[in-house]
C-alpha positions, 0 to 999 in steps of 0.5 A, spaced: 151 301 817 144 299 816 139 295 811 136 302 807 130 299 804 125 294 803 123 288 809 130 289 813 129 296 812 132 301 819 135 293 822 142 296 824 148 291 822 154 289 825 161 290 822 168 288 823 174 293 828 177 297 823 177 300 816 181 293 813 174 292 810 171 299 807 165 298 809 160 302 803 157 307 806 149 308 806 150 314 801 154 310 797 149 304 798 143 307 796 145 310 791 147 303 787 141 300 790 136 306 786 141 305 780 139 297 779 133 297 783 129 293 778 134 288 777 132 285 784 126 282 785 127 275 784 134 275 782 141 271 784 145 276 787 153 273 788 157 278 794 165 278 792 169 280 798 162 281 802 165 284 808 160 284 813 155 282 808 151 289 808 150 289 799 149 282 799 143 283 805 141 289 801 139 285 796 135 281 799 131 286 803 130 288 796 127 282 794 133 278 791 131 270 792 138 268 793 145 271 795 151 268 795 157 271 800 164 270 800 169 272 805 175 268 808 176 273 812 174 270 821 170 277 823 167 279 817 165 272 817 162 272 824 159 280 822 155 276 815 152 271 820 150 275 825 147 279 820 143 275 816 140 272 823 139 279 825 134 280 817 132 273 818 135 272 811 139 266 813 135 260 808 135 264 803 144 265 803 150 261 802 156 263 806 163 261 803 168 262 808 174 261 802 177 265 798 174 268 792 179 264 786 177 258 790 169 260 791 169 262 783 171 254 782 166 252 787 160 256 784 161 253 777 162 246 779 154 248 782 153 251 774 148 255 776 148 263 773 148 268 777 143 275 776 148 280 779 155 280 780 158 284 786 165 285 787 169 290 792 176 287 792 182 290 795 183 296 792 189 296 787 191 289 787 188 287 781 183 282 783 178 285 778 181 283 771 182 277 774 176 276 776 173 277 770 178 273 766 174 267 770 168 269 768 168 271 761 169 263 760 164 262 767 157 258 766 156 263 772 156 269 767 151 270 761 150 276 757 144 278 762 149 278 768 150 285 771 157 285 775 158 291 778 166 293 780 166 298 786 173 300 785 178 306 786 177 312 782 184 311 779 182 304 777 182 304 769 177 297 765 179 298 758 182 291 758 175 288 759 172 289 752 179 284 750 175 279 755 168 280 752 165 285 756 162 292 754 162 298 759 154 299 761 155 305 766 160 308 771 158 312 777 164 315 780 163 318 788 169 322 791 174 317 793 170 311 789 167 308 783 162 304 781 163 299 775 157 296 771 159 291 766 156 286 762 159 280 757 158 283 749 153 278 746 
């Protein structure tokens, strides 16, 4: 796994033993990153689930000011500090060794939004609705706020216009998906 693009770009990155964290593949990765490579230059960017931190870094290579990881788990933890030492992205980070339920309360004590929203959550355990129960009553969200879902392909987000989203764009890949929401105005 690499940085594809931007300052960082070519710089290899670590990553856990195993599969438990599916990382994206640079295919899938670039592709997201043409889809929202606008939206970056100055941007928050909050990484769910960060795995060893390559959406997150991404995002920084591309211009975003500030990424906020969280992981709970002990190596992907080690991977995302290694890695953001490797792109010397470390001052402009926050590494949250929590889980995420935990890390949302954090963040919202902290009340500042966030430009981006990524998540790639277990698949099929329900994470994404319960996540975007919090945050459709979150400070950590407004109406510009993109939140992309990676999901599996059998995912099914007809709940969240019940939850005041709205389904901005879906691009689905051969085992995957992934999911672009925004709060209804």
């Amino acid at each position: 796994m690499r940085v594809i693009a931007g300052s960082a770009r070519r710089t290899n990155l670590v990553t856990p033993a195993g599969m438990d964290t599916r990382p994206t593949t640079d295919r899938i990765k670039e592709t997201l990153f043409n889809m929202i490579n606008y939206d970056l230059p100055d941007c928050r960017f909050l990484d769910l689930f960060a795995g060893s931190g390559g959406i997150g870094i991404e995002a920084l290579s591309r211009g975003a000011r500030e990424a906020v990881f969280v992981e709970q788990a002990a190596e992907p933890l080690r991977c995302i500090r290694t890695n953001l030492e490797k792109t010397a992205f470390t001052e402009q980070s926050r590494v949250l060794a929590m889980d995420v339920m935990g890390a949302l309360k954090v963040l919202e004590a902290d009340g500042t939004p966030f430009d981006i929203i990524f998540m790639d959550p277990p698949y099929r355990d329900g994470f994404e609705e319960r996540i975007l129960r919090i945050l459709s009553d979150s400070k950590l969200c407004t109406p510009e706020t993109l939140i992309i879902i990676e999901a599996a392909l059998d995912t099914e987000f007809a709940y969240a216009e019940t939850l005041g989203f709205t389904l901005v764009r879906q691009k689905q890949y051969k085992t995957n998906q992934h999911v672009f929401i925004k709060q209804t105005c």
